[in-house]
C-alpha positions in Angstrom: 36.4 -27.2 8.1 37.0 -28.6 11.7 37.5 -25.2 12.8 34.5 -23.4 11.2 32.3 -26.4 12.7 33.5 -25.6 15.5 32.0 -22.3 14.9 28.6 -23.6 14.3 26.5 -24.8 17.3 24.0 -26.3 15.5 23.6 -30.3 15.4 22.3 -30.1 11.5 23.0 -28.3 8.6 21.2 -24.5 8.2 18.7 -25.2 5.4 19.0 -22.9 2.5 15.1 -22.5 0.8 17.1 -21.3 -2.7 18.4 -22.6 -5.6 21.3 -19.8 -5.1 24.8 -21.3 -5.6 25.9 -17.6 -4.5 24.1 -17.2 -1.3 25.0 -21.1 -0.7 28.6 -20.7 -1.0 28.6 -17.2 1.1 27.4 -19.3 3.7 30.1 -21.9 3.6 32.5 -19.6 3.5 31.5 -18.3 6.4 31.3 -21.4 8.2 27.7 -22.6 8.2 27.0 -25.8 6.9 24.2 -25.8 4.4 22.1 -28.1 2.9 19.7 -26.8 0.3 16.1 -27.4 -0.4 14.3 -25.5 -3.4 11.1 -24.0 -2.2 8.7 -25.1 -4.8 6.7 -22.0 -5.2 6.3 -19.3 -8.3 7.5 -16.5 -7.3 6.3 -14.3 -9.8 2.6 -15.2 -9.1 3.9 -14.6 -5.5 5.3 -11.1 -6.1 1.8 -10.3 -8.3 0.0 -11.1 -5.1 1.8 -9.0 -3.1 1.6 -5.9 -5.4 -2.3 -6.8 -6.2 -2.7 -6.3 -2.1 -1.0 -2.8 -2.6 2.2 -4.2 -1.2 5.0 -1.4 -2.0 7.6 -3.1 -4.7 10.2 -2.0 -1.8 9.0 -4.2 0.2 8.5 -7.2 -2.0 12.0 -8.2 -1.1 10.8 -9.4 2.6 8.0 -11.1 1.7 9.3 -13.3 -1.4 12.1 -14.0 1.0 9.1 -14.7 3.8 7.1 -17.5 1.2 9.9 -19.2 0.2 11.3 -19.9 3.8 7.9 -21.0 5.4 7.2 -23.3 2.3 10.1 -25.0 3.3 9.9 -24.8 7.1 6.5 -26.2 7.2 7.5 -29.4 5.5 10.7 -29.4 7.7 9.9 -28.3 11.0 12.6 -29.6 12.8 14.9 -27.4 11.0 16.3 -23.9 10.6 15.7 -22.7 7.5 16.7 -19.5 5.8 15.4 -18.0 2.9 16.6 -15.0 1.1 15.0 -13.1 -1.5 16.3 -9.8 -3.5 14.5 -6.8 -5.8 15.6 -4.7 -8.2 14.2 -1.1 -8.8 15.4 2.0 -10.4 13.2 4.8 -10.9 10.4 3.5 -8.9 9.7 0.1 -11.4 11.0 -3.8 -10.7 13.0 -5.6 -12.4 13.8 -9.6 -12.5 16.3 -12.2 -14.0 15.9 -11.6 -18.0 14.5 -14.3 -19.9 17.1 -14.6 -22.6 20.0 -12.5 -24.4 17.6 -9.8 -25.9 15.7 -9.4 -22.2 19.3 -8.8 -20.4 20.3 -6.3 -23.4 16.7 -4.5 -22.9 17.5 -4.5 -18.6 21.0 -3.2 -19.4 20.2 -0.8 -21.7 17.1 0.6 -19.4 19.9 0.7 -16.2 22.2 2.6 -18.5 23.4 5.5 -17.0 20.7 5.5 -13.7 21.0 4.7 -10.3 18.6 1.4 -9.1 18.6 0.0 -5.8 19.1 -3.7 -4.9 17.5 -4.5 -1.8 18.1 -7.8 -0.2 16.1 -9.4 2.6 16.3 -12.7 4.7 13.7 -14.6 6.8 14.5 -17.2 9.4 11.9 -19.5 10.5 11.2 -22.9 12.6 8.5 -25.1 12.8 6.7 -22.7 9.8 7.0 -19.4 12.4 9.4 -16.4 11.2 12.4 -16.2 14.2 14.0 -13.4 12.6 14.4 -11.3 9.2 15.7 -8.4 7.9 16.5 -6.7 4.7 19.2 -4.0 3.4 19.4 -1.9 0.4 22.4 -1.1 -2.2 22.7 1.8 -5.0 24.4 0.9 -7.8 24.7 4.0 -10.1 25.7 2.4 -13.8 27.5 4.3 -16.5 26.0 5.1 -20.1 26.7 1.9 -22.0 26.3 1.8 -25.8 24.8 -0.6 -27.4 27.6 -1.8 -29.2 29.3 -2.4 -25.7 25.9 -4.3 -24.2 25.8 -6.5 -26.7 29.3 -7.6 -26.2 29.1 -8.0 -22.5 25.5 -10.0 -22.8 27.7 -12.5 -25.8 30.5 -12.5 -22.8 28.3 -13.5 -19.7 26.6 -16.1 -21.9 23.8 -17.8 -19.5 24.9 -16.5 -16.6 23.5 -13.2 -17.4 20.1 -14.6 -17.2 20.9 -15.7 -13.6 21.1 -12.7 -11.9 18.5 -9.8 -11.4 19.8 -6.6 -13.6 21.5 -9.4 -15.7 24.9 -8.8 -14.2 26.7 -10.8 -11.6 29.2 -7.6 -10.3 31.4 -9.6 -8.8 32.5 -10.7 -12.4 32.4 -8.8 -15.8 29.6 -7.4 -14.6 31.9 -4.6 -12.6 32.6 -3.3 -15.9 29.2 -1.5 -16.0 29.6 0.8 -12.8 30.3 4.2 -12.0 29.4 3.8 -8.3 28.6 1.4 -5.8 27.1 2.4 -2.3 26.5 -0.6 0.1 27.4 -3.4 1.8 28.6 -6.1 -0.9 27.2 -9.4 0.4 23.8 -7.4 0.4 24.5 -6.5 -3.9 25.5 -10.3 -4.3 21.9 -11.0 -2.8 22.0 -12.2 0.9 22.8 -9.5 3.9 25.3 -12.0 5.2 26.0 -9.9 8.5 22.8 -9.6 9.8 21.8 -13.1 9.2 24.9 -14.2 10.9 23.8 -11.7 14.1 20.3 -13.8 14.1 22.1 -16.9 14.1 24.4 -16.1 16.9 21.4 -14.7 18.5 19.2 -18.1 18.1 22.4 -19.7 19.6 23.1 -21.2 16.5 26.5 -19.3 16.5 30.0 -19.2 18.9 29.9 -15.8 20.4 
């Protein structure tokens, strides 16, 4: 790690406002010390906000991403903190992280054979004020599954299909149920890694 510290110009650890062990580990991988504290909000009463405000689902992405990161930065304001936030929508509805094995089987079975969209947004903040954010979308065009085969793959995944949205982690078995994947790969695993390293660099937090 001494030389990826070196990398990092920050005299604490980014904090992480999710529970994510993806986005986490994407960002020690890439150098940045993290140290994680869970936002304690509910999302979905959050997201039902949004959408009884007339708040596009499209857009639901940046401002989950946006509540999660203040609740955290106001009780820390010393800190940097990042949160991160990602939607699912095919054919114009939303989908979240099923419930249990018969909710991912429903999800799958719905994104059978269509193209949804995974967009992925991140919000920086300081002192409870926003410093930077952005968000990128991914299509991800699934082939027609059978039922026979769903089932199998839910029984396969076990728990961990209940941690992702679409109840499929792609960089595992879940890579099984594509036909096509257009966009940026760190934005499908749920954090647009690139542009929050950009905002980093560009808060100084970052070598050049």
């Amino acid at each position: 790690m001494n030389g990826a510290a070196a990398l990092w110009l920050g005299s604490v650890p980014l904090v992480l406002a999710s529970g994510s062990t993806t986005r986490r580990d994407m960002l020690r991988a890439a150098g940045i010390p993290v140290e994680v504290i869970k936002p304690e909000i509910d999302e979905r009463a959050v997201e039902a906000s949004l959408l009884q405000r007339g708040l596009p689902a499209e857009d639901a992405a940046v401002e989950l991403a946006r509540a999660k990161t203040l609740a955290v930065s106001k009780a820390h304001a010393r800190r940097i903190v990042l949160g991160a936030d990602q939607t699912l929508i095919c054919e114009g509805v939303s989908h979240h992280k099923p419930a249990d094995a018969a909710a991912a089987r429903a999800q799958i079975a719905v994104l059978s054979g269509r193209t949804h969209q995974l967009r992925s947004a991140f919000v920086l903040a300081q002192a409870g004020e926003v410093i930077a954010q952005g968000v990128q979308t991914a299509g991800l065009t699934m082939r027609a599954l059978s039922p026979d085969f769903i089932a199998s793959y839910v029984d396969a995944m076990g728990p961990s299909a209940f941690a992702s949205v679409g109840g499929y982690q792609i960089e595992g078995l879940g890579a099984q149920l594509f036909d096509t994947v257009e966009g940026d790969h760190f934005t499908i695993l749920g954090l647009p890694l690139l542009a929050v390293l950009a905002a980093l660099r560009g808060h100084g937090l970052l070598a050049h």
